[in-house]
C-alpha positions in Angstrom: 0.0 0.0 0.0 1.2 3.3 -1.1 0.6 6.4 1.1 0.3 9.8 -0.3 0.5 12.7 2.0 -2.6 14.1 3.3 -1.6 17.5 1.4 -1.8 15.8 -1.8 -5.4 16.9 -2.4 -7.7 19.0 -0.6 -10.0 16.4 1.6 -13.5 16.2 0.8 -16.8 14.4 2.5 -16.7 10.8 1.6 -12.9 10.7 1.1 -11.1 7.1 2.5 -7.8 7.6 4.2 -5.7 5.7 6.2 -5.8 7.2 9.9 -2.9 6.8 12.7 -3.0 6.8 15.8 0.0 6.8 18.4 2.2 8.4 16.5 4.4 9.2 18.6 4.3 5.7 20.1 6.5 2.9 18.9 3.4 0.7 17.7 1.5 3.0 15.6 -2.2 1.4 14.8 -3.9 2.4 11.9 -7.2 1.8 10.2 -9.3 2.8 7.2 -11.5 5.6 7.7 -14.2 8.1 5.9 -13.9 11.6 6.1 -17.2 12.4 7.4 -16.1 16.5 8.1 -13.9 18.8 7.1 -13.8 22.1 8.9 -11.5 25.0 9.6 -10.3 23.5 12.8 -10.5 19.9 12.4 -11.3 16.9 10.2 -13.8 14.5 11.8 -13.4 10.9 10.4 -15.3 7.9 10.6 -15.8 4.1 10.6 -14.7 2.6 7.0 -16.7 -0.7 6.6 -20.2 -2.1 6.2 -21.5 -1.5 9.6 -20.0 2.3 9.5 -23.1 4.4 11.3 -25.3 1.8 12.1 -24.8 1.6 15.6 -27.2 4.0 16.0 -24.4 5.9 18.1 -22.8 7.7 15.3 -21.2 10.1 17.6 -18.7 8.1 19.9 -17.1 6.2 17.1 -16.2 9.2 15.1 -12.7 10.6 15.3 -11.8 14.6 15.6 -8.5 15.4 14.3 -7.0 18.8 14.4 -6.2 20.3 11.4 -2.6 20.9 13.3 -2.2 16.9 13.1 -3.8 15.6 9.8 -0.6 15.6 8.1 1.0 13.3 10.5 -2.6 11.3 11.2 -3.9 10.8 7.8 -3.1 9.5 4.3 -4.7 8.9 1.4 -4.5 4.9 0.5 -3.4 3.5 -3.0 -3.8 -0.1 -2.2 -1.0 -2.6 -4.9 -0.9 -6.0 -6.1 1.3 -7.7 -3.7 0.0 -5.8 -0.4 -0.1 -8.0 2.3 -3.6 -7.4 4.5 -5.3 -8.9 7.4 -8.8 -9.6 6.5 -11.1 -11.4 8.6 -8.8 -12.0 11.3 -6.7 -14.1 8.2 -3.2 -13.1 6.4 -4.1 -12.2 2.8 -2.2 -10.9 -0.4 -3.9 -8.6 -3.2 -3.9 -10.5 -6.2 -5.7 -7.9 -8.4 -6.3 -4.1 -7.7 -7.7 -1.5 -10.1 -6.4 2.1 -9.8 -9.3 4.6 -8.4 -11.5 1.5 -7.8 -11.9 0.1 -4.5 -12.5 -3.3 -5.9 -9.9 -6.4 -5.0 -9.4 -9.9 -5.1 -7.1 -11.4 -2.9 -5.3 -14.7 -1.6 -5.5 -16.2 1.5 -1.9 -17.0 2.7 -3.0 -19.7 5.6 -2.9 -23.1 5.7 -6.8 -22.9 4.3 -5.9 -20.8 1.3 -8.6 -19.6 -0.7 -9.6 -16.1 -2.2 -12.0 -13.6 -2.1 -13.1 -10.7 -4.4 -15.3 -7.6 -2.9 -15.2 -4.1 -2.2 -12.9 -2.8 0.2 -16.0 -1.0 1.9 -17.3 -4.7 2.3 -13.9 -6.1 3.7 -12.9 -5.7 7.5 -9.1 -5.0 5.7 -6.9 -3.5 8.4 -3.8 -2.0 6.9 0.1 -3.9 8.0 2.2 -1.1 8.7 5.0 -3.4 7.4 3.6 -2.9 3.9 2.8 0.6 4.2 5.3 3.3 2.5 4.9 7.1 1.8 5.0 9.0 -1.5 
């Protein structure tokens, strides 16, 4: 997975990025996440996934970001063939990826094997830092 910098395009409502947190910690964690906000002060961001709002308690899974750290917090994603991913609890490697389409198939890498083709919005895909690399 590539990572361009957050100031490589003005953020917008709907956006998906790849949001850190702990930076400053050894053990970053980061997950896929929807702008859901952009304001002068902060960008709010959101659940990526299926079940993204329907808790019917929007408010305490969103994320509030200063504008001050969305450089260092956030990324826009630009997942590769050859990414190694974590999908349903299972190591996985994409196997086909489309540029500007959020559409993959990918390999299971256990001793079960098998693949699966979706939409990332569909998949519980949590990024490996291993993989990740700026551009």
């Amino acid at each position: 997975m590539i990572l361009h910098a957050f100031s490589s395009k003005a953020p917008q409502l709907g956006d998906v990025v790849v949001c850190f947190s702990n930076t400053g910690a050894p053990k970053a964690n980061a997950v896929l996440a929807l702008i859901e906000e952009v304001g002068d002060e902060s960008i709010i961001v959101g659940p990526f996934g299926p079940l993204a709002g329907e808790n019917g308690d929007e408010g305490s899974s969103l994320s509030s970001i200063p504008i001050s750290e969305a450089e260092q917090r956030l990324s826009y994603p630009e997942i590769e063939v050859g990414d190694t991913l974590l999908h349903r609890g299972r190591p996985a490697c994409v196997r086909e990826a489309q540029q500007y389409d959020w559409h993959l198939k990918i390999e299971y890498t256990d001793s079960r094997g098998g693949e699966f083709y979706g939409n990332v919005m569909w998949m519980d895909l949590q990024p490996t830092l291993e993989t990740l690399t700026h551009s």
